[in-house]
N, C-alpha and C positions, 0 to 999 in steps of 0.2 A: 128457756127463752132468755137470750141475752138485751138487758132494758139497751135501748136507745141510747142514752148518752153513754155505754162503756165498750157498744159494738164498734169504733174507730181506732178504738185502743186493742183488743182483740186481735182487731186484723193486721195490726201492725205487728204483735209481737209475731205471728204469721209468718208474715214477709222474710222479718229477721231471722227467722227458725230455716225457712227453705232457701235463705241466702249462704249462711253457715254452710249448711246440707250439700250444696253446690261447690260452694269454696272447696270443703275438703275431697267431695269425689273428685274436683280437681287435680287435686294434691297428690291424691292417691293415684289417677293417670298419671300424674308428670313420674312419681315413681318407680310406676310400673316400666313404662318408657326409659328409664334410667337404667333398671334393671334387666330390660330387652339389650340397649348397649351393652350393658358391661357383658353380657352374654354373647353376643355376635360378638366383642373382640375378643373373649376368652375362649370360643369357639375358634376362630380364625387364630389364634395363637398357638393352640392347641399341637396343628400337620406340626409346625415347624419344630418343638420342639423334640416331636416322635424322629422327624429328619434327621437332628443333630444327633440323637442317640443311637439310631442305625449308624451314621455314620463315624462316630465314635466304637463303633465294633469294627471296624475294619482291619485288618490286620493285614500288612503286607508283608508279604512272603520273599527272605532272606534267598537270594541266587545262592544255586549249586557252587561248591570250589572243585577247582581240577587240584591235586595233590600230584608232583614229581617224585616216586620214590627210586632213589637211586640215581645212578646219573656219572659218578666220580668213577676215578679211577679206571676207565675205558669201558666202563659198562654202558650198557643201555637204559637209558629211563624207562620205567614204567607211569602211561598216566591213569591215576585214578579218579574218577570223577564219583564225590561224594557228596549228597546233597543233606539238607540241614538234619535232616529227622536220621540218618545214617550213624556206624559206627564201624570204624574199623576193628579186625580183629585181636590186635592189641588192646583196644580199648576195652573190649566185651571181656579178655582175657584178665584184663584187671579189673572189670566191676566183678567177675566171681570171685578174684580175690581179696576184695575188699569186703564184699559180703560173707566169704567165710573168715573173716579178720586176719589176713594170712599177709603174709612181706609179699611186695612185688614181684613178679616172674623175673627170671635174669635167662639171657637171651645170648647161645655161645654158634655165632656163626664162622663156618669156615670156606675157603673158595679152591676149588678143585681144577685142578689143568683140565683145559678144553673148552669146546666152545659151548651156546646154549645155553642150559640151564647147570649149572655150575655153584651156586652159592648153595649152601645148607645150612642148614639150624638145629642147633639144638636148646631146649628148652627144661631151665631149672624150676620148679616150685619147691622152695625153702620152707622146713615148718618150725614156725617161732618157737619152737619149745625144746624141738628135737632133732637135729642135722640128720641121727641116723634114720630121719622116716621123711627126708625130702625126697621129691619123688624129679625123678628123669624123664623126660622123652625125647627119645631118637626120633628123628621128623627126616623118613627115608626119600622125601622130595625136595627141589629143588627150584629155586626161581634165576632169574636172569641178573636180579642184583642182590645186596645185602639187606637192603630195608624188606624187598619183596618177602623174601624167604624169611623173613622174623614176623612179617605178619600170616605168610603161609604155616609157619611153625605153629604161633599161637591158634587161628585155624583149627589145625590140627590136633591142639591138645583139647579146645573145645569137643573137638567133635569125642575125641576117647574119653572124655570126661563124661559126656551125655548125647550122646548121636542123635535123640528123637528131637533136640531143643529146636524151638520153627525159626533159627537166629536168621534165616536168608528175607525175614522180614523185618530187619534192620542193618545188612551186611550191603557194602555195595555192589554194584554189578561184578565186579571184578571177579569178586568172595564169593557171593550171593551162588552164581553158577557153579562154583567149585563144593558148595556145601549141597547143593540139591543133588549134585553128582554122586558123592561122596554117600547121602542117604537113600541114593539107588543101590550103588555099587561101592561097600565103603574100603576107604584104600588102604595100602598094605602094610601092615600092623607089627609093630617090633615090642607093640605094649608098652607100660608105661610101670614100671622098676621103682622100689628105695635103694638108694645107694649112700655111700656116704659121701660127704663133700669133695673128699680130694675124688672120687672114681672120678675127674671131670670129663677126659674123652677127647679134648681138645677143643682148640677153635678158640677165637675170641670175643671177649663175653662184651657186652650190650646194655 
């Protein structure tokens, strides 16, 4: 039992105790509420930056080139349409040489009386160590100009190098057709020789 004269002081400190109490559950709502903000804009901020990062993947894709090969000297051009992920047969011709650490191919075309297909190639592979073990190929076909018929050459030593390679899924259309042909019915074969440098055969070289 609290006397009489100390119950008015009691009740006071009371008051003050559930006035604090209130203040801060205040406090603690404004908080909370603060914390709800910063949540809704970091949620709404969120989409946009997933947006900017899809679209920072975009890659836009480099147009096809048409390639003129040949053209001079009263020939007729051939056009090539190659697109970016493509490679011509010279070029595939020199990544196997470069992968076998080997000198560049050298490339002896000559041009025959008449009309049509009239240019021919012949094709050297030099071995950096040893001239008597470079190898030759006679390439018994013929294209309409001199660039054609060096990359039909090249081609063609692809394919007697390794006939099964799936290269018509990086060759152009041009090729592409000539190689699927070629591993139906593969064409007609003179082999592929060591000889020595001078045997050259003619023609001029490339």
């Amino acid at each position: 039992v609290i006397p009489t004269h100390i119950l008015p002081l009691a009740m006071g400190r009371d008051r003050s105790n559930a006035g604090a109490s209130g203040g801060g559950g205040g406090g603690g709502g404004k908080a909370a509420s603060a914390g709800d903000a910063t949540n809704t804009v970091t949620g709404a901020a969120a989409p946009a930056r997933r947006l900017h990062k899809i679209k920072s993947n975009v890659i836009t894709a480099k147009p096809e080139r048409t390639l003129s090969l040949g053209g001079g000297g009263g020939d007729t051009s051939v056009a090539v349409v190659v697109k970016q992920w493509q490679r011509l047969p010279k070029q595939l011709l020199q990544e196997h040489c470069d992968r076998q650490k080997a000198p560049k191919p050298e490339y002896y075309t000559k041009q025959r009386a008449g009309g049509g297909e009239q240019h021919f190639c012949r094709v050297r592979l030099p071995d950096s160590k040893n001239k008597e073990k470079d190898q030759h190929f006679n390439v018994p076909l013929g294209a309409a100009t001199a660039q054609d018929a060096q990359h039909l050459a090249a081609l063609y030593v692809l394919f007697q190098l390794n006939p099964s390679l799936q290269l018509h899924l990086k060759l152009p259309d041009h090729y592409r057709d000539r190689w699927l042909e070629w591993q139906r019915e593969p064409p007609p074969s003179f082999g592929r020789r060591a000889q020595r440098s001078g045997d050259g055969g003619g023609g001029s070289k490339e």
